[in-house]
N, C-alpha and C positions, 0 to 999 in steps of 0.2 A: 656745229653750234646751234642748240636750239632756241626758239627764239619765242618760247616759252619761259626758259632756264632764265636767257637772259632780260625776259621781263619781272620775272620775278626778281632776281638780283637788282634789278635797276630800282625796281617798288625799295626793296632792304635797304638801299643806299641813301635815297630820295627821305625815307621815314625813321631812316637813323638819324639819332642826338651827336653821335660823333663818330666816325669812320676814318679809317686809316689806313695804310698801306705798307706792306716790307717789299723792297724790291732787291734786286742782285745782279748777276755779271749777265742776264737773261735780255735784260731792260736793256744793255749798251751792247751787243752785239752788233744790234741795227747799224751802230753808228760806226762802226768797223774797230771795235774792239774787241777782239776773243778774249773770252774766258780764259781766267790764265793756266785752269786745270784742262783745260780740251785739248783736240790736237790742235796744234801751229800755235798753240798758249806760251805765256812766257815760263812757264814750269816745265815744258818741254826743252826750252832753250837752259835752262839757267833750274838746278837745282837749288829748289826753298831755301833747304838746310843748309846750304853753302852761301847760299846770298839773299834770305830773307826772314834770317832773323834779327833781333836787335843784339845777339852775341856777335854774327858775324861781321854789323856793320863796325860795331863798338872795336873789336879787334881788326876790321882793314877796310875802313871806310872806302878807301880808293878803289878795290877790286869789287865794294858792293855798288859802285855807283857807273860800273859799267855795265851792270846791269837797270838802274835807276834809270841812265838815258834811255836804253832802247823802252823801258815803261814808258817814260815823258814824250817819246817819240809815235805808242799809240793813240795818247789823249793829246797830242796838241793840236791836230789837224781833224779831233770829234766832233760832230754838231748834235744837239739834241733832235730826235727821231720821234714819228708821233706816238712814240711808250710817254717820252718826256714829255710832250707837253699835250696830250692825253690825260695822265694824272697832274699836270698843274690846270686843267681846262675845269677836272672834277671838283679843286679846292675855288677855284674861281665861282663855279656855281655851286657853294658853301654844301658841296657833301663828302670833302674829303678835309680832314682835321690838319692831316700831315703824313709826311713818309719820310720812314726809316729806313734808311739806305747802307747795304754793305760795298756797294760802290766809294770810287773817289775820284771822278771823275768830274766831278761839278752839275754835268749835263743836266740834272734837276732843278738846278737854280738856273741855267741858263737857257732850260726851256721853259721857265715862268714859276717854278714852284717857290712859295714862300717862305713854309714851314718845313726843313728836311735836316733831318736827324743824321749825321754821318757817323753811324757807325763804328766805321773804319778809318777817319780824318781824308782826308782829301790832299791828292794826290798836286797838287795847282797852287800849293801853302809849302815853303822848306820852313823850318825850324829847327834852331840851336840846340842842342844837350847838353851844355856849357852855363847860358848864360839866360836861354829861354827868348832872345829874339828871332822875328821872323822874317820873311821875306818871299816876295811873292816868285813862283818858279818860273815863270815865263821872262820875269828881269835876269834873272839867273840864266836862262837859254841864252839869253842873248849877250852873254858876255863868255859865252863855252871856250869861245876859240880863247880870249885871255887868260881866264880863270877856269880850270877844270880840277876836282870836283870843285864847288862854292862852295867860297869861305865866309863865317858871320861877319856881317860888318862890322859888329862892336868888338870881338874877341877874337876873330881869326880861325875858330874850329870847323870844321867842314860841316857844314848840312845837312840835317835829313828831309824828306820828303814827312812832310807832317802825316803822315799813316801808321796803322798800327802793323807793325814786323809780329814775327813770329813771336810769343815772349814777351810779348808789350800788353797789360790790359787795353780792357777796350775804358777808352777815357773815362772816369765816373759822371761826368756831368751826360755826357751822350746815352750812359748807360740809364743814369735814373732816368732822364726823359726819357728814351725810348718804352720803357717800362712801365711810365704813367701813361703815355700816349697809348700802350696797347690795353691798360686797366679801362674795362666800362666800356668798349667800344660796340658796337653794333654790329660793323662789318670790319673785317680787315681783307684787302685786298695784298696776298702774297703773289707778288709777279715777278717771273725769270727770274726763282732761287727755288730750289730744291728743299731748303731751308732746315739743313742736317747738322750743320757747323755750328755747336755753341762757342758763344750762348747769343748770336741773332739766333737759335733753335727754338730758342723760350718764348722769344715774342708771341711765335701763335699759338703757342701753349697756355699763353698768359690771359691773350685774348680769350683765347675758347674756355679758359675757368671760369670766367666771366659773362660768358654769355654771349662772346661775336659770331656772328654764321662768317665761315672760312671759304675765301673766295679762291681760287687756286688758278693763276693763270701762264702757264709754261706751254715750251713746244712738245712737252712728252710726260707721262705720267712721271711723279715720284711716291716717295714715301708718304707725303699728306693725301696723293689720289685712293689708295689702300684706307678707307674708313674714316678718316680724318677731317679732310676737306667735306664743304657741305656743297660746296661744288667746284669741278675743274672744265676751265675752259683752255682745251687746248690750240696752240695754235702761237706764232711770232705773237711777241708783246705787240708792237707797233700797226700790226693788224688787228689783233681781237681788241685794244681800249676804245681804239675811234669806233668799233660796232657799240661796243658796252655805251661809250659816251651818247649815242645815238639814242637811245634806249630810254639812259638817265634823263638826257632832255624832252625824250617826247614824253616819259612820265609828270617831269615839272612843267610841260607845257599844258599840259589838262592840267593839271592843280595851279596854272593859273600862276607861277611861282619861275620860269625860264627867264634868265637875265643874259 
């Protein structure tokens, strides 16, 4: 990492109007959740197609929520890692607007971030397809040994994990924001997602029609390091932000501007 590159980036972040970030299953590794496409992922265990779409749940809820636990059984023992609160430290010292997350793991909000766009809904929320009540999953954990899978309290249907299955859009409200949030931005920081999957694809597509310099920060090149990205830092999320963040404050610290 040079430490050139990274003062320049830090300058573009610092003198951006509005900055923003996509993050992916790259961000929460740290905190011992594998990607579910990698090896020892849950798609190794448990095929998509069989158990993660919204056909399969909708025809055998029971048989997809054995695979639902072992997910809820990666995120309930997570903590946010310094990727998470790294980018909520950025929006604290007002150079990150918000981030858009194909996670559902919470970890963004519960390592300080304010503004975070889920993508994909969050995995820490069940909700009805009945009746449209919710219910938080961790009350739900706690009642397995009674009640397996959970049932809605008002109507009795079993539960889903408020995320988007296979076959499910991505919600419209998360979608137009995240779409306005990547319009007009300056810099967009894409970290720990490859960001091949539409349509989070578009966002820094959207960005770059626009004008943002493309931050790329993964442990290995992808498809944006080939041309795209105006720069990539390679390296674990939760190591290369706290260098980045270093960077951004010693530049707001000469402009007189560090909080």
């Amino acid at each position: 990492m040079k430490t050139e590159e990274l003062k320049e980036i830090a300058e573009k972040l610092v003198a951006g109007e509005k900055n923003a970030a996509l993050t992916g299953a790259g961000v929460s590794t740290e905190s011992g959740i594998p990607d579910f496409r990698s090896h020892g992922g849950l798609w190794e265990k448990y095929d998509p197609m069989e158990y993660a779409t919204i056909d399969a749940f909708r025809r055998d809820p029971e048989k997809v929520w054995v695979m639902i636990k072992d997910m809820n059984a990666l995120l309930e023992d997570a903590e946010p890692n310094p990727a998470h609160t790294g980018l909520a430290r950025l929006e604290e010292l007002g150079v990150l607007a918000g981030i858009v997350t194909q996670n559902i793991d919470n970890l963004h909000q519960e390592g300080g971030s304010k503004n975070v766009i889920e993508f994909h809904g969050n995995g820490r929320r069940l909700v009805c397809l009945k009746c449209n009540a919710a219910q938080d999953a961790e009350k739900a954990r706690a009642n397995w040994d009674k009640e397996f899978p959970p049932r809605c309290p008002e109507c009795g249907y079993i539960l889903k994990p408020d995320v988007v299955f296979f076959g499910e859009p991505i919600p419209p409200q998360a979608s137009a924001r995240a779409m306005e949030l990547a319009q007009g931005v300056s810099v967009l920081l894409v970290v720990g997602t490859s960001a091949t999957v539409a349509p989070a694809s578009y966002i820094p597509m959207v960005a770059r029609k626009t004008g943002a310099a493309i931050v790329e920060i993964n442990i290995e090149n992808t498809v944006l390091s080939e041309g795209f990205a105006d720069y990539t830092l390679l390296g674990k999320a939760g190591e290369t932000l706290p260098i980045l963040i270093e960077a951004v404050e010693a530049v707001l610290d000469k402009k007189g501007g560090l909080t």
